[in-house]
NUBAMAR-24724 format. One line per field, with one value per atom (N, C-alpha, C, O, CB): x negated, y negated, z negated; atom name. Coordinates in nm, 2 decimals. Atoms other than C-alpha are relative to their C-alpha. Glycine has a CB too. Example, Ala and Ser with C-alpha at 12.3 -4.5 7.8 and 13.67 -1.06 7.14 Angstrom:
// residues 2
X: -0.09|-1.23|-0.09|-0.19|0.10|0.09|-1.37|0.08|0.03|-0.04
Y: 0.12|0.45|-0.12|-0.12|0.00|0.11|0.11|-0.11|-0.22|-0.05
Z: 0.00|-0.78|0.00|-0.07|-0.12|0.00|-0.71|-0.08|-0.09|0.14
atome: N|CA|C|O|CB|N|CA|C|O|CB
This chain:
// residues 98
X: 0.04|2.76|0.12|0.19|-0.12|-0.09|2.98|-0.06|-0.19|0.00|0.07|2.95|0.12|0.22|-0.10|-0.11|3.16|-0.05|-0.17|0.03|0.00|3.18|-0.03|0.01|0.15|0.03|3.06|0.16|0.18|-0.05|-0.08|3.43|0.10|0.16|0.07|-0.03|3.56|-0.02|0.05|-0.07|0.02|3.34|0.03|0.05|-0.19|-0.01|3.37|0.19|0.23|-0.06|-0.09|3.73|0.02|0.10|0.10|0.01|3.69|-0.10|-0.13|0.03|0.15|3.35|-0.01|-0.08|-0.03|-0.07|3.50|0.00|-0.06|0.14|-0.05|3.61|-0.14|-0.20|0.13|0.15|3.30|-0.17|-0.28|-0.02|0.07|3.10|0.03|-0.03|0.04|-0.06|3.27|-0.06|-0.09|0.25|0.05|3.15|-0.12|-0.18|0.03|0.13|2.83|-0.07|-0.17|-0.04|-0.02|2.88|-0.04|-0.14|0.18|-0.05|2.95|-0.10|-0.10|0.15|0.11|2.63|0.02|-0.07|0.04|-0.04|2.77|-0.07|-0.09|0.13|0.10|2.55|0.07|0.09|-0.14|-0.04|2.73|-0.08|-0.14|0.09|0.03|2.61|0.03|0.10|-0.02|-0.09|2.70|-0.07|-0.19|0.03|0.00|2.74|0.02|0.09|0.06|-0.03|2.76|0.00|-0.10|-0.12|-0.05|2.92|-0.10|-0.18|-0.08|0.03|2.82|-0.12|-0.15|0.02|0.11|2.47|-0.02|0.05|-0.08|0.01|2.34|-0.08|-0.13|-0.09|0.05|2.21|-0.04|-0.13|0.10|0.08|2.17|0.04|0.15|0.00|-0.02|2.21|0.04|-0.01|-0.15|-0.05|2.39|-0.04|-0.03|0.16|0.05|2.27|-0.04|-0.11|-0.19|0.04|2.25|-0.16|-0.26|0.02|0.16|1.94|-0.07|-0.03|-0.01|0.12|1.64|0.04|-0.05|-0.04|-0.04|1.80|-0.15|-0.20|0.19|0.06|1.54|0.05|0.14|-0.09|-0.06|1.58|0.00|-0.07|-0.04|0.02|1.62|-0.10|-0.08|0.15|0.14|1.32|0.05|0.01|-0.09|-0.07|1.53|0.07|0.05|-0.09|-0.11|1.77|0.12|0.19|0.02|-0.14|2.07|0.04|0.15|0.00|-0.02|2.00|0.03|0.14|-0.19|0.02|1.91|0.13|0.16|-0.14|-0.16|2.26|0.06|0.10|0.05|-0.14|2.48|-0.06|0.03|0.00|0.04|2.25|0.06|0.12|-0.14|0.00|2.31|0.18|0.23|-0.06|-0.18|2.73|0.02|0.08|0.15|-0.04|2.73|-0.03|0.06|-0.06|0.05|2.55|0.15|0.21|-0.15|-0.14|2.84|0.09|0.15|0.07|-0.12|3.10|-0.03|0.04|0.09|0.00|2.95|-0.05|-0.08|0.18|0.00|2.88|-0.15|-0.19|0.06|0.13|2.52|-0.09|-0.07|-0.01|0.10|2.24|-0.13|-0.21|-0.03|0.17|1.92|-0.08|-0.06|-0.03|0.12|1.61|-0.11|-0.11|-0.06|0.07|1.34|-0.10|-0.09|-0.04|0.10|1.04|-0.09|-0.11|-0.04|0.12|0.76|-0.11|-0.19|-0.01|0.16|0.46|-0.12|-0.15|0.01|0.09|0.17|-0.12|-0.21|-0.11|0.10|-0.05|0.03|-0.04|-0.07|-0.06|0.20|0.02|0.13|0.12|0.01|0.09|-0.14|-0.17|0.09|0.10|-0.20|-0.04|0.04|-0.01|0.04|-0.38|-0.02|-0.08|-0.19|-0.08|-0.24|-0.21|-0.28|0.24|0.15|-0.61|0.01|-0.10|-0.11|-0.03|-0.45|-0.03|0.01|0.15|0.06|-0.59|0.04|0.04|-0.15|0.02|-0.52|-0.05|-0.02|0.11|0.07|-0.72|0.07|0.19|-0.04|-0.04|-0.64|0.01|-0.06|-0.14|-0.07|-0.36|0.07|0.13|-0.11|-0.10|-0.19|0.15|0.22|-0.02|-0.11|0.14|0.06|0.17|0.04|-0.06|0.15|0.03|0.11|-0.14|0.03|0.06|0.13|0.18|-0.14|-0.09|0.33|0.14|0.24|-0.04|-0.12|0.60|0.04|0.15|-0.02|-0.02|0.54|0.03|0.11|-0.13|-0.03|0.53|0.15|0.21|-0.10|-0.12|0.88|0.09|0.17|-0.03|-0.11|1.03|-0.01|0.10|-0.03|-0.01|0.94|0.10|0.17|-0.13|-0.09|1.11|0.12|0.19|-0.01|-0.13|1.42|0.01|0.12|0.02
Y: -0.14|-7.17|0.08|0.03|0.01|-0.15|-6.84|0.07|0.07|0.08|-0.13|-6.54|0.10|0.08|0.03|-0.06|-6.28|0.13|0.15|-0.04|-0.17|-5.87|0.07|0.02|0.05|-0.10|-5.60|0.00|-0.03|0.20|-0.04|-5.53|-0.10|-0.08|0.10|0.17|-5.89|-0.02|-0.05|-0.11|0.09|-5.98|0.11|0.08|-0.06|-0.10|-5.64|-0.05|-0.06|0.21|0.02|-5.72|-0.11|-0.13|0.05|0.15|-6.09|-0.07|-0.18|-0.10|-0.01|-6.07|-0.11|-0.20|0.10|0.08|-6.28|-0.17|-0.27|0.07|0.12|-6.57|-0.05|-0.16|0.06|0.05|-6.59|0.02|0.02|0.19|0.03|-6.59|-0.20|-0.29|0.14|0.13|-6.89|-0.12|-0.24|0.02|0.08|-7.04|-0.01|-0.11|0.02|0.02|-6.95|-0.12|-0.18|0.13|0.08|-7.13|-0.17|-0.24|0.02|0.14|-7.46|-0.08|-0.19|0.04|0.09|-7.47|0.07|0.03|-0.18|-0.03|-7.27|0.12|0.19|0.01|-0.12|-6.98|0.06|0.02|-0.03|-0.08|-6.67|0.09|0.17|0.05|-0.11|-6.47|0.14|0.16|-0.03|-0.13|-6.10|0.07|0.08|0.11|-0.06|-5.90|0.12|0.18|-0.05|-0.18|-5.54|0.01|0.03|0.12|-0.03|-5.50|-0.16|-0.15|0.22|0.12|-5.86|-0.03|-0.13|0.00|0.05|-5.88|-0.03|0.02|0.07|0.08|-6.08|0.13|0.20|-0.17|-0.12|-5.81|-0.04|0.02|0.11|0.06|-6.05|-0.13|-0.15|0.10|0.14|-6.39|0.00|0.09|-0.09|0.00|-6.47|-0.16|-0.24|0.05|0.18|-6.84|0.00|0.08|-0.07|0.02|-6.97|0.04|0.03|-0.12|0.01|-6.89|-0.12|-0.23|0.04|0.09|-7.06|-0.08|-0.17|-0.07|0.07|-7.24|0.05|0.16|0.08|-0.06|-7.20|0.01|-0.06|-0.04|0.01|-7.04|-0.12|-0.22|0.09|0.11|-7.29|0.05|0.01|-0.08|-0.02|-7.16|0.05|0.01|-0.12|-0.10|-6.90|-0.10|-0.06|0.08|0.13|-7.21|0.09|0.09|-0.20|-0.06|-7.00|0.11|0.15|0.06|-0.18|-6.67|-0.08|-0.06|0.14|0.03|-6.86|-0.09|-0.10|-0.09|0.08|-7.08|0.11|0.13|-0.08|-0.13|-6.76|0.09|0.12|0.14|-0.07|-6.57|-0.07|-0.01|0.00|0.08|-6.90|0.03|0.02|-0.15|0.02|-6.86|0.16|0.18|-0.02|-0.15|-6.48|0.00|0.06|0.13|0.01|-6.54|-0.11|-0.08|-0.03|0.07|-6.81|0.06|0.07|-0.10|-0.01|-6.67|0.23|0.33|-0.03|-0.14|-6.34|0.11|0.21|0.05|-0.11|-6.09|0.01|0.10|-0.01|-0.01|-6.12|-0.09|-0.21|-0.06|0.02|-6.17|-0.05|0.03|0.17|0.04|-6.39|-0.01|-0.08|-0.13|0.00|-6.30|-0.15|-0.25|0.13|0.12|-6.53|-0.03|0.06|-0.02|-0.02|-6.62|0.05|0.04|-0.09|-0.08|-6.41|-0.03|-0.07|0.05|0.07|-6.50|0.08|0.13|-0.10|-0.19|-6.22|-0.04|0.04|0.08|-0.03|-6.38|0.03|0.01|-0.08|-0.01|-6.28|0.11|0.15|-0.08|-0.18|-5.91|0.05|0.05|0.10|-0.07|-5.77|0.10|0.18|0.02|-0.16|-5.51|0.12|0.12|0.00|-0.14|-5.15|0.07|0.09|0.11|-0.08|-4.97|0.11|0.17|0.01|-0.13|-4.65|0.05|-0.03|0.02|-0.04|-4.46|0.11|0.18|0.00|-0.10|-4.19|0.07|0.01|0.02|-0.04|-3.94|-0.03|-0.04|0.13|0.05|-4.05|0.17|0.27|-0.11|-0.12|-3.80|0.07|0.17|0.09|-0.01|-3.76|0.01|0.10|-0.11|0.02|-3.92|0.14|0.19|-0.19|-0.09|-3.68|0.17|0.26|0.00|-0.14|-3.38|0.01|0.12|0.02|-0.03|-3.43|-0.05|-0.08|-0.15|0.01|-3.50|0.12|0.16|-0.10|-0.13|-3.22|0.12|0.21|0.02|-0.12|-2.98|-0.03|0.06|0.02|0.09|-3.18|0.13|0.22|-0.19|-0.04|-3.09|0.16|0.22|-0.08|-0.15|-2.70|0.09|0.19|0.05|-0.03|-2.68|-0.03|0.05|-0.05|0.03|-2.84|0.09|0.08|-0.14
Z: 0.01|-3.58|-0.05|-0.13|-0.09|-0.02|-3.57|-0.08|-0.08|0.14|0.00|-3.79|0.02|-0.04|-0.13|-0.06|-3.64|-0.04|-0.02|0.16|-0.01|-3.72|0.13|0.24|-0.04|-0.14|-3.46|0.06|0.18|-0.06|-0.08|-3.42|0.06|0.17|-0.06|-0.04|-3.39|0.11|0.21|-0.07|-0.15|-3.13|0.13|0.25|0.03|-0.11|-2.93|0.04|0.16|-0.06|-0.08|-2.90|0.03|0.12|-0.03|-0.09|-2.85|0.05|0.01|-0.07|-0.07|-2.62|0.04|-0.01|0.11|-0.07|-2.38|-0.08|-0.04|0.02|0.09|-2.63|-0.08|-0.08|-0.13|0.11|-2.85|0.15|0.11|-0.19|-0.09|-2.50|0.08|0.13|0.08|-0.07|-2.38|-0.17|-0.15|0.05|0.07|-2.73|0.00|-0.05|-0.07|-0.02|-2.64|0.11|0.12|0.02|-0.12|-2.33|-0.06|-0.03|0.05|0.05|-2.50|-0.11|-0.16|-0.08|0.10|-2.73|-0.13|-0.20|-0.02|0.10|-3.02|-0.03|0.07|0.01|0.02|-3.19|-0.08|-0.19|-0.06|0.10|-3.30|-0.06|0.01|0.03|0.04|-3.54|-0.02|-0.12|-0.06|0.07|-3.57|-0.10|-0.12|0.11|0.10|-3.85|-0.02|0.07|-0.05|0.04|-3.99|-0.13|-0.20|0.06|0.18|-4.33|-0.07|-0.16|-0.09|0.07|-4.43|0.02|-0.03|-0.14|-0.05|-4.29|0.13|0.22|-0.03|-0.16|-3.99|0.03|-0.05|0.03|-0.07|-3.74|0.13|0.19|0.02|-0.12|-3.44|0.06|0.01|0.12|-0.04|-3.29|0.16|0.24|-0.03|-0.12|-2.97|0.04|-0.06|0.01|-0.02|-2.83|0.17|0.23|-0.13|-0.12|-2.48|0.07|0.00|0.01|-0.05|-2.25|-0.01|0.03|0.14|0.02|-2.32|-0.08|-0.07|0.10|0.13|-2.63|-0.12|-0.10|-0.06|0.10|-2.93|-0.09|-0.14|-0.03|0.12|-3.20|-0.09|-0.05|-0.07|0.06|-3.49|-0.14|-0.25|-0.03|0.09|-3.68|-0.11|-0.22|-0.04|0.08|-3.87|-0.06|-0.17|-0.10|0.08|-4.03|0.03|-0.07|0.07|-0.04|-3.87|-0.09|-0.15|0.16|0.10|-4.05|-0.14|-0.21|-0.03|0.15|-4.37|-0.06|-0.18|-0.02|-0.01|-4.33|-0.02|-0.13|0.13|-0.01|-4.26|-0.15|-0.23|0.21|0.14|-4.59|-0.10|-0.19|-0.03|0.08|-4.77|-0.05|-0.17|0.05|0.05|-4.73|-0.08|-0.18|0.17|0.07|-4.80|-0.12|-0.18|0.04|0.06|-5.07|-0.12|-0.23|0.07|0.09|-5.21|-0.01|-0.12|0.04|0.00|-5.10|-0.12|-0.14|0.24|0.11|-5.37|0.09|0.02|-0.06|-0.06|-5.09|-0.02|0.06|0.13|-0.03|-5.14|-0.12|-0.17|0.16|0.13|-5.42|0.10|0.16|-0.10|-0.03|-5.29|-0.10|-0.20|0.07|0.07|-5.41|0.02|0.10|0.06|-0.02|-5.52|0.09|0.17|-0.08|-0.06|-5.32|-0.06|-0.18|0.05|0.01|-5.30|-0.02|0.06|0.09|0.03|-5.49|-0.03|-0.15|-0.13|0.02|-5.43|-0.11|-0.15|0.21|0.09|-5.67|-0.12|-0.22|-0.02|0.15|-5.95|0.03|0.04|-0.06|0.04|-5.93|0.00|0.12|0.10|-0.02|-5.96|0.08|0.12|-0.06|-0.11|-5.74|-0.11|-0.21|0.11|0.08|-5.88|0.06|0.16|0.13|-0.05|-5.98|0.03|0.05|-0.09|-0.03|-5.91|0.17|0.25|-0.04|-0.13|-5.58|0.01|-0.09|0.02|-0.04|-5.40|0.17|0.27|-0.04|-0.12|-5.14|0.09|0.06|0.01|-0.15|-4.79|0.02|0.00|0.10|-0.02|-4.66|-0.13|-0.11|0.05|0.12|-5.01|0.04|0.00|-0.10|0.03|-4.90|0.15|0.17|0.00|-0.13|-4.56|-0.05|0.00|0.14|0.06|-4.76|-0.09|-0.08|-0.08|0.15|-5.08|0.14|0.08|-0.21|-0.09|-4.74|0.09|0.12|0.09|-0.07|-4.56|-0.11|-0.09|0.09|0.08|-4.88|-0.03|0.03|-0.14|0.01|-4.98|0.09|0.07|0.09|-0.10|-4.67|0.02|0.04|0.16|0.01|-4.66|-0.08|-0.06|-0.04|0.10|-4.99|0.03|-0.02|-0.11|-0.05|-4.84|0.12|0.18|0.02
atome: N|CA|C|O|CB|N|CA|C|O|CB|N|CA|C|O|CB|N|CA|C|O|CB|N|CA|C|O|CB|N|CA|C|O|CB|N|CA|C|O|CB|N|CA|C|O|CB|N|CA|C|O|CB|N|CA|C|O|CB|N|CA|C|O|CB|N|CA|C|O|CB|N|CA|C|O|CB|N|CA|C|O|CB|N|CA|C|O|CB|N|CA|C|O|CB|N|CA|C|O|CB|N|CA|C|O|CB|N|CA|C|O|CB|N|CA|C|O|CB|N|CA|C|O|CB|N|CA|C|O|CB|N|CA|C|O|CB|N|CA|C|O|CB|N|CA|C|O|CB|N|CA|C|O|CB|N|CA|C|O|CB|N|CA|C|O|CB|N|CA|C|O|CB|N|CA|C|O|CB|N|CA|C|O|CB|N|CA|C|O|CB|N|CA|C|O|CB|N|CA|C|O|CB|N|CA|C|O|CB|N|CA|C|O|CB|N|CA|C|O|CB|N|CA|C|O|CB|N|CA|C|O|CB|N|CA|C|O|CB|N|CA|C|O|CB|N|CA|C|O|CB|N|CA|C|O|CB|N|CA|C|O|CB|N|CA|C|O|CB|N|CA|C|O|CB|N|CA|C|O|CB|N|CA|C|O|CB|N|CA|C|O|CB|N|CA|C|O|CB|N|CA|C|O|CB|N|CA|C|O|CB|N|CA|C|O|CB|N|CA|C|O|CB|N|CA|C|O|CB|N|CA|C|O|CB|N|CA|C|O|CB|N|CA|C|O|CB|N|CA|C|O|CB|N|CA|C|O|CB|N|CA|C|O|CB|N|CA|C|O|CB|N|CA|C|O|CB|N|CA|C|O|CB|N|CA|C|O|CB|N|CA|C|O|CB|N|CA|C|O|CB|N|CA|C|O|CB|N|CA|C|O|CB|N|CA|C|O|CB|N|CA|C|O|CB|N|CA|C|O|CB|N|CA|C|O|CB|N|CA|C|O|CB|N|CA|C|O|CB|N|CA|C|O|CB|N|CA|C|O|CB|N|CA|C|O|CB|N|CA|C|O|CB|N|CA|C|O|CB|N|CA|C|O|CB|N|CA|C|O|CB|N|CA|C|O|CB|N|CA|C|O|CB|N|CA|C|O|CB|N|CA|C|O|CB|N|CA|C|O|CB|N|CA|C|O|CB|N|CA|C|O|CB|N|CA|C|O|CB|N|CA|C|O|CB|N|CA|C|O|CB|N|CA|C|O|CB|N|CA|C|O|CB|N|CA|C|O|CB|N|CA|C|O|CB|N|CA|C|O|CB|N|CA|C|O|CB
């Protein structure tokens, strides 16, 4: 696996196509995050392992802070309510003022 920059691969399309060729999965990037996967047709993904590999190096190499897993029974439901149409109403007044 590849992870290659937007401007990397645009000027070496060609090169990192021919790796695709060959079985090789590049990843591209935009300022240190994955943004899309390049992999032969009809190849499967590998059940997100690619992203979570290329997160796992950014993440070493300092560029990147992983959070923990997400555990929703370690929060409670917020008893606070508001009328349906609140958030459309306090967006639109928002934006008049601006």
């Amino acid at each position: 696996m590849i992870a290659v920059g937007i401007r990397e691969l645009k000027a070496r399309l060609s090169h990192y196509l021919r790796e695709v060729e060959r079985g090789e999965t590049v990843l591209v990037t935009d300022r240190g995050r994955v943004v899309a996967e390049v992999r032969a047709p009809g190849s499967a993904p590998q059940e997100g392992s690619a992203v979570d590999r290329a997160l796992q190096r950014l993440a070493e190499g300092g560029g990147l802070l992983l959070g923990e897993p997400h555990e929703p029974g370690a929060y409670s439901v917020s008893p606070l309510r508001t009328p349906s149409g609140t958030s459309a109403r306090l967006l639109t007044e928002e934006r008049e003022e601006g």
